[in-house]
Structures are given as C-alpha cells and as structure tokens.
N, C-alpha and C positions, 0 to 999 in steps of 0.2 A: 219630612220624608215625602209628604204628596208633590212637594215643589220639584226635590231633585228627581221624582219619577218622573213627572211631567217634561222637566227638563232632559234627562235620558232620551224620552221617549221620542220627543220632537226633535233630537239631534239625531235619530236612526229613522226619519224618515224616507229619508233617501235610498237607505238600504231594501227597504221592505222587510225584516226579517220577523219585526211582530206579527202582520197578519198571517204569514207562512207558519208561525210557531201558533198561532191562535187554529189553523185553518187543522194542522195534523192535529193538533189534540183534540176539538171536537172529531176526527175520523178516528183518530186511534183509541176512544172512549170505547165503541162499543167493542173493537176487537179484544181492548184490552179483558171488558167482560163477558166473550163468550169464551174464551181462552182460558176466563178461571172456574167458569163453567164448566168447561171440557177437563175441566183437571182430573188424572188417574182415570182419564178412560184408556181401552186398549187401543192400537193401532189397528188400521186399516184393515191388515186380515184378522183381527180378532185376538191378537195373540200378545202376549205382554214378552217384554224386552228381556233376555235371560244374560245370565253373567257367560264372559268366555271360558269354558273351560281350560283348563292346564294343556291337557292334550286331547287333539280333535282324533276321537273313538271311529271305529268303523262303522256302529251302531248310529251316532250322531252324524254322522260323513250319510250312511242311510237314509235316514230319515229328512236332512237336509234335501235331499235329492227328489224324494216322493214328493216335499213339498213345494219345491220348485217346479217339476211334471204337474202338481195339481192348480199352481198358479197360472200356469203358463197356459192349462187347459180349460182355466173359467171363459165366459161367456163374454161377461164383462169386465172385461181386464181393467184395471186401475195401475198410473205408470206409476202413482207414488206406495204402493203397494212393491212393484217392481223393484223400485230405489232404496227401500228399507230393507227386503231381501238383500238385495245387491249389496250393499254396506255391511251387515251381517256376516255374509260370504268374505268379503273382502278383511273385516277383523278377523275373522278365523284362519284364513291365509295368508295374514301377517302373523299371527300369532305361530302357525305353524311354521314360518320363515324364521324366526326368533329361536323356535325351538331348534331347528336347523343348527342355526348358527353357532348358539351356545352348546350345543350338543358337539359339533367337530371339534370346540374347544375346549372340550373334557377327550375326547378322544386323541386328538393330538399331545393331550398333556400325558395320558395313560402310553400310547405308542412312546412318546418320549422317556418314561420311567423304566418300560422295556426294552429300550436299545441301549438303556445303559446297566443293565443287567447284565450284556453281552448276548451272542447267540446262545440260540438253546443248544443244549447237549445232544450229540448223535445217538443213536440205540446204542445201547450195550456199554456206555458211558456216564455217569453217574455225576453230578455237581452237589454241592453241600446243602445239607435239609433246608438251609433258614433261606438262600438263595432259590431253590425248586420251591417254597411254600409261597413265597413271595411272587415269584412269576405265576402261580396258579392262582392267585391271588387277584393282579395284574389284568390276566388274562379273560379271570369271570366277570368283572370288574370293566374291561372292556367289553367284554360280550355283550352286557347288560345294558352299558352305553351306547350301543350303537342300535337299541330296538327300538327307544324314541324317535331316532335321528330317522330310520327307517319308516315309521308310523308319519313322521311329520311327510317324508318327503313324499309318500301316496295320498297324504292328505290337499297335501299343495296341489299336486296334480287331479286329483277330482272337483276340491273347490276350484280349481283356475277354468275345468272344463263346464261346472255349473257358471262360474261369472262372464265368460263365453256366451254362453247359451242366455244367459238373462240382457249381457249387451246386445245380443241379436235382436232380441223381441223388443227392446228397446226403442232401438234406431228404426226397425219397423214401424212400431207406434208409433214416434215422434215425427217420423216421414207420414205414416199416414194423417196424425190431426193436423200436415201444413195443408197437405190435399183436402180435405174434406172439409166443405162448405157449409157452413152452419147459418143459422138465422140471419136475416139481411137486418141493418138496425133498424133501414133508411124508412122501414113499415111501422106505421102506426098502431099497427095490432100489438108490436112488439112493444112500443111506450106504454102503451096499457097494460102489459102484464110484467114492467122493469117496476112502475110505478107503485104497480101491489106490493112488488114483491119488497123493496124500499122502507113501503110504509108498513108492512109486517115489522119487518124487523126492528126500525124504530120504535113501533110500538110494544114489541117485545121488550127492548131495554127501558122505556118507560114505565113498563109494567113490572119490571124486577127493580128498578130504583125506587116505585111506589111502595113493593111488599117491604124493601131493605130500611126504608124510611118510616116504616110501621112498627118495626118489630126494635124494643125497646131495649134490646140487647145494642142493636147495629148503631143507635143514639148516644148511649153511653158509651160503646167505643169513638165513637165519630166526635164527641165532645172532649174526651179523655186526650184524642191525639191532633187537637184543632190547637194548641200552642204550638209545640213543634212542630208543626206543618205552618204555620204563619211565620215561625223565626226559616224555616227552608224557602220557604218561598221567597222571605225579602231576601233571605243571602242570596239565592238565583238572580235574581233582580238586580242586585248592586252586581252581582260579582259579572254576569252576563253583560250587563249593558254600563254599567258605572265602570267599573274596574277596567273593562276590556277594552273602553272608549280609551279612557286615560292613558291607557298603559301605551295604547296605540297611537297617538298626538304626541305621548312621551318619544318614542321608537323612530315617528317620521320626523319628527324634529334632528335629532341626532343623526338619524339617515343623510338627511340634508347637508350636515355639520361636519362630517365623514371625512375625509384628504385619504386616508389611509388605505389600500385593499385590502389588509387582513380586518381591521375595523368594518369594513363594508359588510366582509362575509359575514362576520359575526353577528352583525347589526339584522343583517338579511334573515340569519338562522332564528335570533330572537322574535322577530316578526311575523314566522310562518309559525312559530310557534306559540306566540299571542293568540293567533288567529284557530288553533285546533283546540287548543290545549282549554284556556278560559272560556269559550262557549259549549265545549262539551261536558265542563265541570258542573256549570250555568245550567242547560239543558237536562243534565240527569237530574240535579236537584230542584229542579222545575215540574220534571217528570214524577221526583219523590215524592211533591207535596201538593200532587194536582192528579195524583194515579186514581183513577174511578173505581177498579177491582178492590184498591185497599181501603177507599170510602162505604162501600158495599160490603168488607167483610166482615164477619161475625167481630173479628179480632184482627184490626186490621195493623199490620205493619209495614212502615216508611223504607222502600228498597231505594238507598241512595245509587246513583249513578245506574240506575236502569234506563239506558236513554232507548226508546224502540227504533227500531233499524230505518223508518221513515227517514227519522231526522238524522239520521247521517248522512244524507244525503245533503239536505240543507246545511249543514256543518262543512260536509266539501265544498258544496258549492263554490260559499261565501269565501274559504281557505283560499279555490282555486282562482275566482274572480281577481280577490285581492293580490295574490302573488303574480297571477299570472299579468295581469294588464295595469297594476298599478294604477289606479285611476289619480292617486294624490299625491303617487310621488313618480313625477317623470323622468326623472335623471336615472331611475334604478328599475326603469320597466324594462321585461323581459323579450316583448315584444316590439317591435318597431311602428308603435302610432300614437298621433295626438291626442290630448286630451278627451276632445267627445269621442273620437272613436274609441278610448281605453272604456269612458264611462258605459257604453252603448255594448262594449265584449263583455264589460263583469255581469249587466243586467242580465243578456244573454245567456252565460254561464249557470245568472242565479236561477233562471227561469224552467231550464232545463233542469238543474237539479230539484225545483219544485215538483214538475212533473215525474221524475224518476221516483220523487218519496211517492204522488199519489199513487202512481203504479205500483208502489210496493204496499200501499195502504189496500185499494183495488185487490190486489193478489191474496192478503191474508183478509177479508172480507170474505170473498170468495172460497177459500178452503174453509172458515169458520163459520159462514152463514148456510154456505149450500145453494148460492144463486144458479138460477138457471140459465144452460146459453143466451138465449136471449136477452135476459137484464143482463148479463157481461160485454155483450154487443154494444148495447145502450149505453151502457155507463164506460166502455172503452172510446167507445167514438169521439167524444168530447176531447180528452186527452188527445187521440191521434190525429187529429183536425189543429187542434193549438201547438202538439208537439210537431207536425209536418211547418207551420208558418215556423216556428223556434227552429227548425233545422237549417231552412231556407236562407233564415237570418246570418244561419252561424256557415254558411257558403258562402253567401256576398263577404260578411268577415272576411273567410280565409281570400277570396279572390282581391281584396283589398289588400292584405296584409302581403299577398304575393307579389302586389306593383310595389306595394312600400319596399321592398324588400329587393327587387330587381333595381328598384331607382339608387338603391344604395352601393349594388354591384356594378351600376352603370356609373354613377358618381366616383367609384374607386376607395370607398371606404367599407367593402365585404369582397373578401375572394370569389370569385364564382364558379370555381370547382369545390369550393368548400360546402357551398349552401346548393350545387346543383341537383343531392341526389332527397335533399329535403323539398326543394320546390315540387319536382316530380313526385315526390309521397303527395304532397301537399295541394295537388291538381289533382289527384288521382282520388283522392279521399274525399275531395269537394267535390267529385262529379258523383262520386258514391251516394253522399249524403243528398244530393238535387233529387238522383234517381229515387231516390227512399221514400223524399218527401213527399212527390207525387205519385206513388205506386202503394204507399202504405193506407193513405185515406182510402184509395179506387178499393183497395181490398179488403178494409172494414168492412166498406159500405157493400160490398156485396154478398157478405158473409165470412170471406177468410180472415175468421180474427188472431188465431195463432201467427198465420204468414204475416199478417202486418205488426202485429208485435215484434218478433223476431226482424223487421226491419229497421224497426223505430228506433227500441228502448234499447238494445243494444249497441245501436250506433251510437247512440247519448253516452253511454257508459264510453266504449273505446274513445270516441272525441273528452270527454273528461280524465281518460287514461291518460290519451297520449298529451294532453295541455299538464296533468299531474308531473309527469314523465318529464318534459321541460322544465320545469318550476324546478324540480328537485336536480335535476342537469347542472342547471345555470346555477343551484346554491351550490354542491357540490363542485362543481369546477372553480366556480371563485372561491372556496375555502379551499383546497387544495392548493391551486395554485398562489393564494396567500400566503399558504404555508412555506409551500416547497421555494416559492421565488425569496430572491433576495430584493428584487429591485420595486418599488411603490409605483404610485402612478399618481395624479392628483389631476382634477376634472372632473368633469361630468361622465366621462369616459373611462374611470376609473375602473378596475377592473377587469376588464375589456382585451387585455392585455394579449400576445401568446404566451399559450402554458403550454408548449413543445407537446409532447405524447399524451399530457395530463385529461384532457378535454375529450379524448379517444378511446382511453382505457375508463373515466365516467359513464361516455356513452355508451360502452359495451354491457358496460356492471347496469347501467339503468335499463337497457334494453333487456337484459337475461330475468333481472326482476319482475319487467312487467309480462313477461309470457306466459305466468300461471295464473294474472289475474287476466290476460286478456283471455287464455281457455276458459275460466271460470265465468266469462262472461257472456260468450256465446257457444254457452251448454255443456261445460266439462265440469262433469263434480269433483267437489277435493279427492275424492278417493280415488278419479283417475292422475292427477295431478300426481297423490301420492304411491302408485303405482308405477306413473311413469320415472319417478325420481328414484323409486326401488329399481328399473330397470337401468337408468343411466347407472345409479352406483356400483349394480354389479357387473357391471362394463362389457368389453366383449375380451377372449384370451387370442392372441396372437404371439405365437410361439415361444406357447410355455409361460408367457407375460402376462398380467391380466392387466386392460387399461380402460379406464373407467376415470369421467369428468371430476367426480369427488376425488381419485388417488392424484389426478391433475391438480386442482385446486390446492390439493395437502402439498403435494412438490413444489407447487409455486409459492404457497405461503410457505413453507419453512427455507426455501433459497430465498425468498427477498428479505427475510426476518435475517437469517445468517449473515446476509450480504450486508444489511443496514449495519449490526454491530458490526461487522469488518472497518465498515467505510467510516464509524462513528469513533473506533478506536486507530486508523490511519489519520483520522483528523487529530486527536490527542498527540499519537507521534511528533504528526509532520509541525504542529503548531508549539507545542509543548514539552515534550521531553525530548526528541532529537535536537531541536537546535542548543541545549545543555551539553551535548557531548563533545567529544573531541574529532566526529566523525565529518567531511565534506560535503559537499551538496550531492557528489555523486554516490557517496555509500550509503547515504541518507534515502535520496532515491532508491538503491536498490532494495534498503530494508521495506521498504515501501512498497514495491513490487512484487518482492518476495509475499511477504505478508497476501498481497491481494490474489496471487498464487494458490497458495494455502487455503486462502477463505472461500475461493472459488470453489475448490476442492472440497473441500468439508462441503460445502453448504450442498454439492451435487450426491456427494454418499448418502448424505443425513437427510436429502428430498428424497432420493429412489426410497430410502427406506421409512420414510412417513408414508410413501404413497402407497407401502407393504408390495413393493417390487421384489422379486426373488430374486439378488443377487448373483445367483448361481446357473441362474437361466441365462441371466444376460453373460455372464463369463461364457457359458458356450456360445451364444450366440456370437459375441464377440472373436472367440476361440476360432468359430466358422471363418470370419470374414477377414480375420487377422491376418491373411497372406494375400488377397487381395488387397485392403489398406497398406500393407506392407510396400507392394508393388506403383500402387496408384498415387501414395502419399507420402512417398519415401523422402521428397524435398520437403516437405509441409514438417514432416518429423524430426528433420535432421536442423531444419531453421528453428523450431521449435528448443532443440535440445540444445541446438549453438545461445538462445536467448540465456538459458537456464545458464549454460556456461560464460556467457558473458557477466553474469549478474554475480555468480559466485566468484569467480577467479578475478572480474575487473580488469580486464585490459583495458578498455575505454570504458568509460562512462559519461553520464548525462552532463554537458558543458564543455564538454576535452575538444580540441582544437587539433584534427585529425587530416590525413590524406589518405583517399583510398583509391588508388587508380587516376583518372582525371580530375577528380573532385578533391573539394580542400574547403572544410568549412569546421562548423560546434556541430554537436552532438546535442539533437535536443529531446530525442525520447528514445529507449528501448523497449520495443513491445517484444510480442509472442514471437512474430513469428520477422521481422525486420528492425533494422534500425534507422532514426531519420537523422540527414544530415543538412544542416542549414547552411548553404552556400553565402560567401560573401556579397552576392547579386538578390538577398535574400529568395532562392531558388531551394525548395527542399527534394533533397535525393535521398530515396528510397532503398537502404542495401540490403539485401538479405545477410541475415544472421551468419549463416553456413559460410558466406565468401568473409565475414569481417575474422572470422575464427580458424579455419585455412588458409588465408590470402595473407598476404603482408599490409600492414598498415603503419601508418605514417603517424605518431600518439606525440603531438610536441607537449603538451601537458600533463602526462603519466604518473610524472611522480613530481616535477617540480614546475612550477609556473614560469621560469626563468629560462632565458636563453638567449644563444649568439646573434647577433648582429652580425654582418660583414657588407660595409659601406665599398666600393669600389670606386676611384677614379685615377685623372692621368693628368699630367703636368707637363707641360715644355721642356725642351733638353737645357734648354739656358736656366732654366730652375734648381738653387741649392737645395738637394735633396734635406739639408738637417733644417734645414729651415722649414720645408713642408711639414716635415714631423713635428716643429716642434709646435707647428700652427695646429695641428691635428689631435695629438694629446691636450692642448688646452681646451680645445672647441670640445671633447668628447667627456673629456673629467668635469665640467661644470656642467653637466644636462645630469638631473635630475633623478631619470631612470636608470642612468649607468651605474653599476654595481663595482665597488672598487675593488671585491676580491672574489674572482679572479680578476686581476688589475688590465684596463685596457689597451692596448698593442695598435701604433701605425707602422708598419711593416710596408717597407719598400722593398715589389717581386720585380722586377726586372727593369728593362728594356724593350721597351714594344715599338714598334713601326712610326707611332708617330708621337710620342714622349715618352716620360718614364708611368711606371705603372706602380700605383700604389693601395693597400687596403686599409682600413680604417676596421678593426676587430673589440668588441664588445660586449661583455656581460648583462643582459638587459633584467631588471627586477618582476618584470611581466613580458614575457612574450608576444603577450595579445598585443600592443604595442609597437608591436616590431615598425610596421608600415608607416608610423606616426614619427618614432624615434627617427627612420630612415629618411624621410623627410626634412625635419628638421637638421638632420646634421646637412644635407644638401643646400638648404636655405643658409647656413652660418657657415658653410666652406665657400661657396658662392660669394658671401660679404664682403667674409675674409680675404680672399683670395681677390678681389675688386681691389682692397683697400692696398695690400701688398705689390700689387702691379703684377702675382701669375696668374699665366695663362694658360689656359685646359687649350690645346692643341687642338685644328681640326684637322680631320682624318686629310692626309696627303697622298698623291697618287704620281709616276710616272709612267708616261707615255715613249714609247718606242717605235720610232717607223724603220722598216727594214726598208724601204725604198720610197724615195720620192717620186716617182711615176704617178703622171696621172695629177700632182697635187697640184701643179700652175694651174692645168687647168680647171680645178675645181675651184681654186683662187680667182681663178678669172670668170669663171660662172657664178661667182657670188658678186663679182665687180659689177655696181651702178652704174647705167648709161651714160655716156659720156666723160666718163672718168679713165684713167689710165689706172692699172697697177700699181703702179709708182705713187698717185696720187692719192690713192685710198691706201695705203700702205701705213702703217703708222711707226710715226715721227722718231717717237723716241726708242722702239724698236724695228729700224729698217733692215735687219736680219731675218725678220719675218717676213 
C-alpha cells in the first residue's frame, strides 16, 4: 500500500492537487470548529428561526413590519441581519402566492359546480329544495373560499412593500462599504494587530484540542472510530488518486482511438465526468475521515461526502483546466493552442481556482472568528496581489488565443462572421480583466478592501463561468449533432463538422443557464433569482392572453415532442408499410402530406393549450382580424386550399409529367401554398396552387403511363407508297417499347408540295420515353430508307419573273473584266 501511494503521489505532481487538498484542510480545521462551537446559537438579531405559517395573519404581517422599522433604525446596522430578514419576507410571500394560486383553483372549481346548476331563479319563482339547498351550499362554500385568497393577496402586497424597503437599505449599504475607506494594510501598525489577532485564534483552537484530548470520554470516542476513519481515508486515497488516474489514461487512450463522432461525444462526456464525479466522491470521504469537529466530539460521527465549499472550487478548477485546454489530448482540445500553451492555461485555471477557495476559507474565518478590519486587510492583501499577477496571466492567454484564432480565419479554416462576435466579447473582457488587475491591488493598499474584492474574485468566477459555458457548448453540440447527423467524419477533425441550427440553439440553451449563476455571482441572492423567475412565469397579459417565457417553453416543448412522433411515424409509413400497398409514389406522398398536415395541426392546439392559452380569446382576437386576413391574404388562402385540393382529389401528383402554360416538365413536390415543376433544362417552376386547380393543365401521366407517339415524315413522289408502309410497320413493331394493342398504324396523309406525306402512329408502354423512342425510329428510317435507295425530298421552290427589264443588265454587272456575256454564259445552259 505505501508503494502504490507513493506511486500515486509522484504521478500527480504535476497537477499540484495534494498540497491544495493539504493547504484547505489545515484552514478549514478551525472554521470547521468554531462552526460546531457556534452550534444552536440564535441569529444575528437574536431571534431563532420560526416555521411558515399556513396563512400570513394580519397580527404576524404587524409585527413583521415593527420589526423591520426597528432594524432599519439600529445604529449599527448589520447587512447579514438585513438578508435573513429579507429571506424570511420573501418565504412568506411565496407562501402567500401559493395560497393565491390554489385558492383560484378551489374557486374556479366551486364557480364551475354553479353554472352547471343553471341560473338561479327570479323572485317570485321557486326551483326544487335539493337543487336550492345545493346552491346555498355552493355558495357559502365559495364565500368561505375566497377569504383566504383575499388575506393572501394583502399579504403579498405588505410583504412585497416590506422586501422594497429592506432592498433599499440594502443597495444603500452595500454602495456605501464600496465607498468607505477602511484601514490601509500597506501600515505596519496594522501587521501587528493581524498578527495578534491570528495567533489568538490559533491558540484558541489549540487550547480546545488540549481540553478535547484531556477528557477521557473524547479518547474513547476517538479510538472507537479510528478503524473506520483509516478504511475512509485509504478508499479516498485510492479512489481520488488510484482510481481516477486509471480511469483517466483508460478514457484518453480510447479518445485517441476514436474514428467515430458519436463515439467522440460519448468518450468526451465520460471524461468530464471522470473529472467531477471521482474526485468529489474522493474529497468528501477525505473530508469524512480527516473532519476535526468530529475528532473533537464528545461522540463524534463520520459525515460522509461533506465536502466544505472551499474545495469545490479546487474540484472545478481541475474539471475546467482539464476539459477546457486538454493538456494531453490535443486532437480534442476545445481551444485552439499547443501543447505548452494548453499546459500553462490549466495551471492558470488551477491557480485561480485556488485562490477562489482561499477567499472563501478568508470569508467564513471572518464571519466565524470576528476579525477586525484590519487583519482582513492583511490577510486580503496577499491573495489580491497574486490574484491581480493570475489575472494578467489569464489576459496575455486570451490575447494569444485571439491571434491563434484570427490566424485560423485568415488561413480559411473558421468563418469569420462566425467567430466575429466572440473575438469582440473576447477583447472586451481581456481589457476588463487588465483594468481589474491593476486597480484592485492600488485599492487594497489603500484601504478600499470591499471595491477591490468586488473586482477581483468575481471576475475569477465569471472568466471560470464563461470557460465552464464553453466546455459544456462544445460537449453538447458534438453530442447532438452525433446524434441528429447521419454522416461520420474520421480525423483529427472529427466532429468539427456543421450541425446546421444545432450549435445555435446549444448556444442559446447555454447562455440562458448561465444568467442566474453569473447574477449569483456578482451580488444577486437566490431569492432574487427566484423572484425574478416568479415574475417571468407570470408573464405579461396582452389582450386577454397571458404570455409568459414558461407558457412558451411548454408550447415549444410539446410542438416539438408532437412533431417528432409525426415525423417518426411518416418515417414507418414512407419506409415500411406504404410501399406494402397497392398505392403509387404519388398517393404515397400525399398520405404523407396529409398526415404532416394533421400533425402540424394537433401539435399547434395541444401547445396553445399546454401553454394554458385561453382559446376563446384567441377566437376573438382572431374573429377581429378575420376580414382584414380575409382581404390581405385572400391569394395566400385560396393557394392554400387549392394545395388541400390537389392532395385530396389528385389531378396531378408528385412525378406526373405535366404542361402548364409554357412549361412542360415532372412534378416534384406539392407544398402549402405552390407547386414545383422540374423542367427538362433541369429549371424548377414555381406554380401556384390556385392557377394548377382553375387553369387547364396538360397531365400525360394521370392515369396511365402509356401513350402516343406520332413520327412524321415525307418521301419522293417516285416512291411506292405500299412500300414505305411496309418499311414502317416493320421498323416500328420490332422496338421494344411499342405496345402492340392498340396495334401500330403508318398512314399515308396526302400530298404535299414537295413529296408525299406520311405518319408513323404508335402506342408507346412509357411515355417518358417518347423523345428516346422518336429518335430512334428516325435513326432506323434514315438506314432504311439509305439501303432502299428513297429519298426524303428537299423542299422545292418556283421562281416567276413578270419581266425581264432590267436583267441583262444585271447580268452584265456581275460579268468579269474582260469577258463578254457570251463568254461567261454557261455552256450547257446557253438559254440563261
């Protein structure tokens, strides 16, 4: 066991995480015992914590008030005194919203038992005892219901006017300690009274670990639970640093190994969760069997997985170093840098998260020891001196990671509208961080230790926000689009891919999550958070409407939930049970249509009313505007309704081989509101619906695939016409596509100007075809007709002069020099 600690130990050198894990527990010793010291005492004003009542009284609404008026008029105001109020206030004003709520919905249920009573009777009209005992019934019954609802709602309204009034004094105070100059550290007066102050307090807790170490009770516990605290401790040990190492060499191996992008993701996701999961398991039960309070108690017991909030910070850190910069596996780094720069960002990462736990070690010190400004000066100073160089670092980072990042846009391997509005956060946030770094030391050292806190350790947090925010980005999208894609990718580049909308709607879902933790982090308590989420959900009403983010969210999730079975059950159709039937590609498609019609439909009733939209409002609203849509969208509706008719009745459908006007092509979709036509110049024409379903169209495929040919040509008048025919029935009954019943016809039409004139008619077994078949009977008339010795006639013409004037001497103006007439005259026609 010593070997493989030893060996553990020396293979997490690198990391630094031992003495970070050695460094919080010696500081969280003592808070953890004056913490159990403080146990069951009262809070700040004296008063112990009461249960919420059912319903907030007018007596308790009273007295709530007096006590606020007498907080607000102490001398020395305390803001976490303020805060505990405030929380208080705020359970009682949810509580009183609750009652609200479920109160309308006894009364709505009582109003509904009533209306189906019918109206009540006029004077002097009488309805049946069991009916009249019932509505009085009913009636008191709502009476009664509705004095809670009433109680609540002046409740809301006095507490919401107390939690008012306590935010005011608030933001007062907390504006005032940014102003107000407290002890300067940079004085040595001041060292000397941090220094006291220090070594009181140690010597306090070495003087209650003396008395606990005396007293023969706290020995026998401490011996009794010194086995199980030695089996907790080694599991921490293996399972922290043995288990997590292994699992993690397991994980990048196969990362490596990877081809796949759904593989990837997966591989990704197991990773991040190697990295939270086994060191916080590690960490509580390190915590369990190394806790000083439960060494120190009378009867002390082992609180598994109590990790103190320090070390969550060290716990992210290491999550976010790891994920975000990949120091060991570069092919699946998030960020764009090499090797020593990944190593040189995790360290960075880790360093600050160090510092975040001491300030939060610092902070509960502070509340539990009772130090004085000035030793908080002292002992802040250090931190913000190292935290200001950690800031600086993690600037020149981002200005680095900015060129990396530009040289890739400039290369041509990153859009640079894509990543334009990231660079500009990403310049703006490093100039943030510069300012911080040097303005937050100048303002210890002078005394303003609140305003340089408030520059530092918050910045820490958001820059760890927003690196968190990426990590889970980039897992997210690559598992999405894993999923949703069909096509792999193999490389180093894997993944990498476009995922169309996919990457847009992660980023949106990631950004809305991190807005209550970046409130929560400079300065918004949960209870604002969950106030403001009280106000988002009960939205604002717009005529008659009420619309609210939550009723959105419910419409959207139950239209995309409706639309996925649609789309999961046209896949079973289109794949599996229609091509079973006897039905064509185009009836096929319309049930197809139909159907996604339908599903649209349903899934838009079934969202408004997830969202608790009042149907009956939108009908009037509707009702309103229906003669303007009427007017305005009267083509929009009538193409519409031509779609619906086309899909039902079928005159054309998807594949038909149609004319409409000057176009002549297939048919290769029917939507809403048009149809498309694919021209033979592969050219797509656009009809609207309403012209295909009024207009006359040209449907050579309607009902049967088959049709006429008619070949046209002409012969010499020296040609025996039975002979043409008889060259023409043969040439056309051996082609393949010719259909022999109805049986094919050469038909000899007349007489024409310059031979006779004959047609070549034909049943063809595909019409698509036609221009192929026509063709070819051209090529094998042509042969034919070579081999036979006829001849296709060219076109003939007579010329008629009514007078010769004028011609000699045009004859004789084409006559070359030196020649006669006579002489250029030709031979064999001297009549010319």
């Amino acid at each position: 066991m010593y070997w493989l600690l030893r060996s553990r130990l020396s293979a997490l050198r690198d990391f630094r995480v031992v003495p970070a894990f050695l460094c919080l527990f010696l500081l969280c010793a003592p808070i953890g015992a004056l913490a159990q010291s403080g146990a069951g005492a009262t809070d700040g004003s004296g008063s112990v914590a009461q249960s919420v009542p059912d319903v907030p009284t007018g007596a308790m609404l009273d007295e709530h008030s007096e006590a606020v008026e007498a907080l607000l008029e102490q001398p020395g105001l305390n803001i976490k005194q303020l805060q505990d109020m405030r929380s208080e206030l705020v359970g009682l004003r949810n509580r009183a919203t609750e009652l609200q709520s479920s109160g309308q919905t006894t009364i709505r249920e009582l109003e509904a038992r009533l209306e189906a009573l019918g109206p009540a009777p006029e004077e002097g009209t009488g309805e049946p005892s069991q009916i009249a005992s019932r509505r009085e019934t009913l009636n008191r019954q709502l009476g009664e219901a509705r004095v809670p609802v009433v109680q609540a709602q002046e409740a809301e309204e006095r507490l919401g006017q107390l939690i008012v009034s306590l935010d005011r004094k608030l933001i007062e105070e907390f504006s005032q300690n940014l102003v107000t100059r407290g002890p300067a550290p940079v004085l040595p007066s001041h060292w000397k009274v941090a220094f006291g102050e220090v070594r009181d307090l140690l010597q306090a807790q070495i003087q209650a670990a003396k008395q606990a170490a005396s007293d023969a009770a706290v020995r026998t516990a401490v011996a009794d639970q010194l086995p199980i605290r030695i089996i907790v401790l080694l599991g921490a040990v293996a399972l922290t640093f043995h288990l997590r190492s292994r699992a993690g060499d397991w994980i990048e191996r196969t990362l490596d190994r990877a081809t796949r992008r759904r593989t990837v993701a997966w591989i990704l996701a197991l990773r991040n969760l190697n990295r939270i999961i086994l060191p916080t398991v590690g960490a509580g039960l390190l915590f369990a069997a190394l806790q000083p309070g439960a060494w120190m108690a009378v009867e002390p017991q082992v609180s598994y997985f109590g990790v103190p909030p320090p070390v969550w910070y060290l716990i992210g850190a290491g999550w976010l170093g790891g994920s975000l910069f990949a120091p060991r596996t570069a092919n699946h780094r998030v960020l764009p840098l090499d090797n020593v720069e990944a190593r040189s960002g995790a360290r960075i990462i880790l360093y600050l998260g160090l510092l975040l736990a001491c300030d939060r070690v610092l902070a509960e010190l502070v509340a539990a020891g009772g130090l004085s400004a000035s030793t908080q000066a002292v002992l802040y100073l250090p931190l913000i001196l190292v935290g200001s160089v950690q800031l600086l670092l993690l600037a020149s980072l981002l200005r680095l990671l900015r060129r990396r990042i530009s040289d890739r846009v400039a290369s041509g391997h990153t859009d640079a509208q894509t990543v334009n509005v990231g660079l500009q956060t990403m310049d703006l946030f490093a100039s943030l961080i510069r300012l911080a770094a040097f303005a937050a030391p100048v303002l210890a050292m002078i005394g303003f230790l609140a305003a340089a806190r408030l520059l530092e350790f918050p910045l820490m947090k958001t820059a760890g926000l927003a690196g968190a925010g990426l990590v889970v980005f980039d897992l997210l999208s690559k598992t999405f689009v894993s999923i949703f894609s069909d096509r792999t990718r193999r490389g180093p580049d894997q993944g990498q891919g476009d995922g169309g909308l996919i990457p847009v709607f992660v980023a949106i879902l990631v950004f809305v999550a991190c807005l209550p933790v970046l409130g929560l982090i400079w300065g918004a308590r949960p209870t604002d958070i969950v106030e403001s989420w009280r106000i988002l959900s009960e939205g604002t009403s717009f005529g008659g409407v009420t619309l609210s983010p939550v009723g959105f969210f419910k419409f959207l999730l139950v239209f995309v939930i409706i639309i996925g079975v649609v789309r999961f059950i046209q896949t079973i159709l289109r794949g599996t049970v229609l091509p079973r039937t006897k039905l064509d590609a185009g009836g096929r498609n319309a049930i197809i249509a139909g159907m996604n019609y339908v599903g649209v439909g349903t899934a838009l009733v079934l969202g408004i009313s997830a969202a608790g939209l009042d149907l009956t409002n939108l009908a009037i609203v509707a009702g309103a505007l229906s003669v303007g849509i009427g007017f305005g969208l009267q083509t929009v509706v009538s193409n519409f309704v031509s779609g619906i008719i086309l899909l039902i009745e079928r005159p054309i459908k998807e594949g038909d081989w149609i004319e409409v006007g000057e176009f002549t092509g297939y048919v290769t979709g029917i939507r809403v509101r048009s149809t498309i036509i694919e021209t033979f110049d592969k050219a797509s024409v656009i009809v609207p619906n309403a012209d295909l379903v009024a207009g006359t169209v040209l449907n050579r495929t309607l009902s049967d695939i088959a049709g006429r040919l008619i070949v046209p040509l002409h012969v010499s008048y020296d040609t025996d016409p039975r002979k043409v025919e008889a060259i023409l029935m043969e040439l056309v009954e051996r082609h393949p596509l010719v259909l022999e019943d109805p049986a094919p016809a050469a038909l000899f039409m007349g007489y024409g100007p310059d031979g006779l004139n004959f047609e070549l008619r034909c049943y063809l077994r595909d019409v698509n075809f036609i221009l192929t078949v026509k063709s070819d009977m051209y090529f094998d008339i042509f042969d034919r007709f070579h081999k036979e010795g006829i001849h296709i006639p060219l076109p003939q013409r007579d010329l008629h002069l009514r007078t010769a004037d004028g011609l000699q001497g045009l004859l004789a103006s084409d006559t070359p020099k030196g020649k006669s007439s006579a002489e250029s005259a030709d031979p064999e026609h001297p009549e010319a």
